[in-house]
ZATIGU-686346 format. One line per 8 residues: number of its first residue (from 1); their letters; for each residue x, y, z of C-alpha. Coordinates in nm, 4 decimals. Example, Ala and Ser with C-alpha at 12.3 -4.5 7.8 and 13.67 -1.06 7.14 Angstrom:
BEGIN
1 = as = 1.2300/-0.4500/0.7800 ~ 1.3670/-0.1060/0.7140
END
This chain:
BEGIN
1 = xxxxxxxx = -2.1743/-5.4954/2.4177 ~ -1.8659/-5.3650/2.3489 ~ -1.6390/-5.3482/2.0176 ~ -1.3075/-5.4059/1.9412 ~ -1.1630/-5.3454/1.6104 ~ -0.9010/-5.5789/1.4586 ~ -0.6424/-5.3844/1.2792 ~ -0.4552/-5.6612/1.1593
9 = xxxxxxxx = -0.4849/-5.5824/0.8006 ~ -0.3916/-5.2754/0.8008 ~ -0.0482/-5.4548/0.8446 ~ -0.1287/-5.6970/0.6000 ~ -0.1855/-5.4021/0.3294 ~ 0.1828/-5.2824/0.4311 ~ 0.3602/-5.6305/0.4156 ~ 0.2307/-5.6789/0.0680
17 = xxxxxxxx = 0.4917/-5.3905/-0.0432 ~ 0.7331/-5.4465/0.2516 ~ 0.7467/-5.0723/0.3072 ~ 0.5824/-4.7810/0.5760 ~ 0.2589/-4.7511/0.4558 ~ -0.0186/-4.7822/0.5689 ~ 0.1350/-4.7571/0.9435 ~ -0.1440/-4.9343/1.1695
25 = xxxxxxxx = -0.0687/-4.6972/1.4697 ~ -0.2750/-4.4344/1.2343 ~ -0.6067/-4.6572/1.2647 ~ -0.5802/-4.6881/1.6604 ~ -0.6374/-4.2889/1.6892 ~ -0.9670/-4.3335/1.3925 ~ -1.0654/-4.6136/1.6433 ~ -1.0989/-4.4074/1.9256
33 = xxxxxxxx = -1.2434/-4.1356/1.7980 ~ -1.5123/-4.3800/1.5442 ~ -1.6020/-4.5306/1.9133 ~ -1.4279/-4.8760/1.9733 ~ -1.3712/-5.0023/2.3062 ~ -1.0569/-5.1988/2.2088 ~ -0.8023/-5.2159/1.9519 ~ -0.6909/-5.6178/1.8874
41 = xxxxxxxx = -0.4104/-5.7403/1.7375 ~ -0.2554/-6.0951/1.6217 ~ 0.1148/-6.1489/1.6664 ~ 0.1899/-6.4243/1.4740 ~ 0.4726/-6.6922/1.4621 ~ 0.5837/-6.5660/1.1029 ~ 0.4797/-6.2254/1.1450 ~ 0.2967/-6.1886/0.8474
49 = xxxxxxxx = 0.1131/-5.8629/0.9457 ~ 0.1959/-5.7161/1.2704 ~ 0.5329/-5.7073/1.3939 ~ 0.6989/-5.7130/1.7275 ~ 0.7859/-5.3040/1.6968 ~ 0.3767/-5.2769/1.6099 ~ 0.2808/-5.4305/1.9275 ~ 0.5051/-5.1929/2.1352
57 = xxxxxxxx = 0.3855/-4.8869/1.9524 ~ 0.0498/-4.9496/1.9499 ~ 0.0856/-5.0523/2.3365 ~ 0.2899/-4.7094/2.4508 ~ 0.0613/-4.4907/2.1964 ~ -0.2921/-4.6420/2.2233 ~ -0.6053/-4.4435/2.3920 ~ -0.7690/-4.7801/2.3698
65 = xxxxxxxx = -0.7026/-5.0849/2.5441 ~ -0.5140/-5.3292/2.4007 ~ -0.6025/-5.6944/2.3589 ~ -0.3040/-5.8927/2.1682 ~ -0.3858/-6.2491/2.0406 ~ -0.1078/-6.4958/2.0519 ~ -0.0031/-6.8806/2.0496 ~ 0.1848/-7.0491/2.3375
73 = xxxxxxxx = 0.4722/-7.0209/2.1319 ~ 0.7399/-6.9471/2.4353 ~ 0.9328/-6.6785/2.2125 ~ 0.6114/-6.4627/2.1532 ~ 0.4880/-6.5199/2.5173 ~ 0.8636/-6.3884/2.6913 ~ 0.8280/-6.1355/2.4604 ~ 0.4703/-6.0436/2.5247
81 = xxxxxxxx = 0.5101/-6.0500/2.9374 ~ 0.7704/-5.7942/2.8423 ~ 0.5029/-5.5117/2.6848 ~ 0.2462/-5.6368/2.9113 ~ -0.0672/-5.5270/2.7038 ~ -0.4307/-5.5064/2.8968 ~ -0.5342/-5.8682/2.7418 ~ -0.3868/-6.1478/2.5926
89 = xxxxxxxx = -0.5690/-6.3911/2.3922 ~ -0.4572/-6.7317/2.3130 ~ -0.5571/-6.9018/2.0035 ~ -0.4501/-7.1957/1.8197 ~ -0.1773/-7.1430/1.5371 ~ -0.1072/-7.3187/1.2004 ~ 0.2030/-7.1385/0.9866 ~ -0.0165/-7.2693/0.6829
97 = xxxxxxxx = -0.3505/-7.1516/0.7657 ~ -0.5214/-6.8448/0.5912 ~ -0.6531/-6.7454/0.9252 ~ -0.7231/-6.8920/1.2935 ~ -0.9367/-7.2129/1.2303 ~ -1.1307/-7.3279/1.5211 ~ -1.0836/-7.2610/1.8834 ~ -0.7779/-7.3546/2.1343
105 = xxxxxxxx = -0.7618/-7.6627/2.2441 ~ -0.7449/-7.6213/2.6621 ~ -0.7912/-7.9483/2.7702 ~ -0.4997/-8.1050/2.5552 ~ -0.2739/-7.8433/2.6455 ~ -0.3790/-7.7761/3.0341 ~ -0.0621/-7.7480/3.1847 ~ 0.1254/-7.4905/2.9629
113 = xxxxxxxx = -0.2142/-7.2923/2.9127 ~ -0.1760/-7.2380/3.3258 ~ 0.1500/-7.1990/3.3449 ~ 0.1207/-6.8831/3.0441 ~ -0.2203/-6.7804/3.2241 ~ -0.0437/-6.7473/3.5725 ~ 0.2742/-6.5452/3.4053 ~ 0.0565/-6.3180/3.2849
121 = xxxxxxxx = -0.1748/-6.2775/3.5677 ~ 0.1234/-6.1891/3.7756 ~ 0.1756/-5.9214/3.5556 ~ -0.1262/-5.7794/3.5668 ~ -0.2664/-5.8901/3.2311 ~ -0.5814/-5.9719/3.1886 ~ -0.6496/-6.3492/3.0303 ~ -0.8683/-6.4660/2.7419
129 = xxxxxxxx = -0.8675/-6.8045/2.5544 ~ -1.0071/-6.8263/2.2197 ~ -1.2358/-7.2070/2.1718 ~ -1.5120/-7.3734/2.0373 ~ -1.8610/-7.4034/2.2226 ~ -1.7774/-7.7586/2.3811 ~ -1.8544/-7.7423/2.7456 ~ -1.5007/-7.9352/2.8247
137 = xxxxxxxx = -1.3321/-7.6323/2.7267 ~ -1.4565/-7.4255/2.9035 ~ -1.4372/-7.5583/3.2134 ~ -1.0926/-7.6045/3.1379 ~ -1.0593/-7.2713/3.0438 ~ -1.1998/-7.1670/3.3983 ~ -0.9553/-7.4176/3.5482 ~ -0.6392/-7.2939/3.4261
145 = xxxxxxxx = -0.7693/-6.9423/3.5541 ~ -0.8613/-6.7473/3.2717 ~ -1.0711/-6.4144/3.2795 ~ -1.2589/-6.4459/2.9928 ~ -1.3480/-6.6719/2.6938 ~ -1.4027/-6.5999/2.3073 ~ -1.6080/-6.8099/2.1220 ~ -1.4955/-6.8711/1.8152
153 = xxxxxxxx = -1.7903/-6.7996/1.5819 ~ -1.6382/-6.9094/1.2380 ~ -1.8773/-7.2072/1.1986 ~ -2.1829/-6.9691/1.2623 ~ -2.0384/-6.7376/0.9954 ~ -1.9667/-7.0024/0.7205 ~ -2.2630/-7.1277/0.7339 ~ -2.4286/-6.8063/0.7473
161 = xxxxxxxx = -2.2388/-6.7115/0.4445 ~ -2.3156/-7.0042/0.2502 ~ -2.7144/-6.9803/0.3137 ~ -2.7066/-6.6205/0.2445 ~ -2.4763/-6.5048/-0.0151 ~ -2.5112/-6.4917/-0.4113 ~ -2.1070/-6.5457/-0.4551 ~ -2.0540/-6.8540/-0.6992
169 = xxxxxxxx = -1.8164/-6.9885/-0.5014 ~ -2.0416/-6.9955/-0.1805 ~ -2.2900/-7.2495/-0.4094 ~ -1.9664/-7.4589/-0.5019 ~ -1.9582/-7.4967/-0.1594 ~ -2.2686/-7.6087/-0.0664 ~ -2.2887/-7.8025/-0.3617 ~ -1.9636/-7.9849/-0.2036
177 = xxxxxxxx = -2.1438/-8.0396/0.0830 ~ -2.4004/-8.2204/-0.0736 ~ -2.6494/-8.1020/0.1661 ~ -2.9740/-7.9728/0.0793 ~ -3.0254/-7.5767/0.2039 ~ -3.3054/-7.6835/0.4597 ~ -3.0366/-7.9315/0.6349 ~ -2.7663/-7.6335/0.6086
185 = xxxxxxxx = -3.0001/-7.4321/0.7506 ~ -3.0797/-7.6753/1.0435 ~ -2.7290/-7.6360/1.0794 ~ -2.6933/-7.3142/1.1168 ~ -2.9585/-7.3455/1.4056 ~ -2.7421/-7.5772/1.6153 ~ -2.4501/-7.3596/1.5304 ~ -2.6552/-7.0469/1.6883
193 = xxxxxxxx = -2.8214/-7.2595/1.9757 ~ -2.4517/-7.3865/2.0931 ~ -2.2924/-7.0098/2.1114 ~ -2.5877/-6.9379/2.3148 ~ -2.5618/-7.2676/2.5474 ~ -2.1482/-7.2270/2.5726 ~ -2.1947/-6.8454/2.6425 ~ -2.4730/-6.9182/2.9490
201 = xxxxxxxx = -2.2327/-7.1925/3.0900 ~ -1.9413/-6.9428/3.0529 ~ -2.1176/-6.6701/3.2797 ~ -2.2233/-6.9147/3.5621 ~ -1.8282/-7.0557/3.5652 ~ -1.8085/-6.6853/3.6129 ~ -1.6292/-6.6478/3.3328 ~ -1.6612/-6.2858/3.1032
209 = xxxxxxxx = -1.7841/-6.3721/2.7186 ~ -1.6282/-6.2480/2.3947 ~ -1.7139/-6.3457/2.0406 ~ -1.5052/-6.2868/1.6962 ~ -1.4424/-6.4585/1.3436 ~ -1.5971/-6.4400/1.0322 ~ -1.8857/-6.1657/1.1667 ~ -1.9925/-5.8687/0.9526
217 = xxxxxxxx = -2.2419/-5.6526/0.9127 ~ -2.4829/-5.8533/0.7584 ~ -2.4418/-6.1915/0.9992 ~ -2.4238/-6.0068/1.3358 ~ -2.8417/-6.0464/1.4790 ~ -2.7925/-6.3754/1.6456 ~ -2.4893/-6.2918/1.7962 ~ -2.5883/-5.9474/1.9029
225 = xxxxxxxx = -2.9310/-6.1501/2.0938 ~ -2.7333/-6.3525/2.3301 ~ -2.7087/-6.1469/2.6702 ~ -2.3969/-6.2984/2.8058 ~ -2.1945/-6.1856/2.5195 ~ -2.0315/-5.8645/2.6548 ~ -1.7745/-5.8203/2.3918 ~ -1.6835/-5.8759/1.9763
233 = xxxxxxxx = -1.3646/-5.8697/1.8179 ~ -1.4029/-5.7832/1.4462 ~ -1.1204/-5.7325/1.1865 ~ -1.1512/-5.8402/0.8339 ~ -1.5162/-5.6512/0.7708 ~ -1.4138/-5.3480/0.9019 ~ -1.0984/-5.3320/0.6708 ~ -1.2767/-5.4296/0.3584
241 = xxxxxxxx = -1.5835/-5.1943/0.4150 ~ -1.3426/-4.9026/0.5075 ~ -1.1688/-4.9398/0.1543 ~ -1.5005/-4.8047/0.0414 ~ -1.6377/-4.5651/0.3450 ~ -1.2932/-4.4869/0.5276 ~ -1.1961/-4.6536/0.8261 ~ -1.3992/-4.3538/1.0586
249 = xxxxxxxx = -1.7088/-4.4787/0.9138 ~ -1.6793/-4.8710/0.8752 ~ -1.6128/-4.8535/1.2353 ~ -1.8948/-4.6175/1.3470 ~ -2.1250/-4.8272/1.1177 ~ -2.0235/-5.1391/1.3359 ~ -2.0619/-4.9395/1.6483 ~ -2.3862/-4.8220/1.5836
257 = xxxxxxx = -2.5030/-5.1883/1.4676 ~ -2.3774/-5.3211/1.7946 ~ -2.5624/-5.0189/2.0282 ~ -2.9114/-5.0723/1.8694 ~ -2.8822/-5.4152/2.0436 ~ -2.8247/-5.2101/2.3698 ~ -3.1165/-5.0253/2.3815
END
């Protein structure tokens, strides 16, 4: 299982002073050398981390391949076909969300999904599309000739967090809920048990697997067990462990979490 690192807010750090630093080129080099397979990267409609100039730099400079994620926002994808990165990844977009929530939606969108998937085909770029576990997705995400899936694993992860952690506001959330912890946990079952189903349809469509949102280093065993699963994107961990480790280590400390599955 491989490992790429989302560098994302790296940017984010910048933006919050509008200046140089820290320049998110620097982390693809640490990357490489820490042991990712892949650097990803989010352009997003109101470029609120990475920026058009980042994607190009990071693209011309980078050891590592690069997968960029993206809406079907036509602006973004013209400009996109134009750097031609190794991967694209479509995801859903909302200007008012804190991050992506939930997967793309393939089916309701089928014919500009294809007609983005085919443009970047013909450029030689590979194609991945970011959903949820429901079987109707991906077969639609086979039939508007995608590569490669990535199961959005934010449900897992909330609920993982919510079971698990001693934050306050974790218990105003269950307590919002108003669900008792065995029924959460019964949840958190189903929410394991689909990944697994979704990622075994996924491979006999003949269709690579990918997983990313919300994982860490304390939610990743489930994820880790499913065989089909060649590939995580992680991001928002990695960041917030390196402000205490460095990036190097946060990243090796991922790597090595994801290679003790391997053996």
């Amino acid at each position: 299982m491989l490992l790429g690192v989302n560098i994302d807010h790296i940017a984010t750090l910048r933006e919050a002073r509008k200046i140089n630093d820290p320049d998110p080129l620097e982390a693809v080099f640490i990357a490489k050398r820490a042991g990712a397979s892949q650097i990803t990267l989010h352009l997003r409609e109101d470029r609120r981390h990475m920026h058009d100039l980042d994607i190009k730099r990071v693209k011309d400079s980078s050891f590592l391949p690069l997968n960029v994620e993206c809406s079907i926002n036509p602006q973004i994808i013209d400009y996109l076909l134009e750097i031609a990165p190794h991967r694209i990844t479509l995801v859903p977009e909302n200007r008012e969300e804190v991050t992506t929530e939930g997967g793309l939606d393939v089916v309701g969108n089928l014919a500009r999904i294809t007609e983005v998937t085919q443009a970047f085909k013909e450029k030689g770029v590979e194609v991945s599309l970011f959903i949820d576990t429901q079987i109707d997705q991906i077969c639609a995400a086979k039939e508007v000739g995608a590569q490669m899936i990535e199961l959005h694993t934010g449900t897992y992860a909330n609920l993982h967090l919510m079971l698990y952690s001693n934050l306050p506001s974790m218990h105003n959330a269950i307590e919002s809920l108003k669900l008792p912890r065995n029924e959460l946990k019964a949840r958190l079952k189903d929410s394991i048990e689909s990944l697994q189903s979704a990622s075994k349809e996924a491979k006999w469509l003949g269709l690579e697997v990918a997983a990313g949102h919300g994982l860490n280093y304390v939610n990743l065993a489930p994820i880790l067990a499913i065989p089909e699963i060649v590939e995580l994107n992680i991001g928002q961990s990695i960041i917030a462990r390196a402000i205490f480790s460095g990036l190097e280590n946060a990243i090796k400390e991922m790597v090595q979490l994801i290679n003790a599955s391997n053996i």
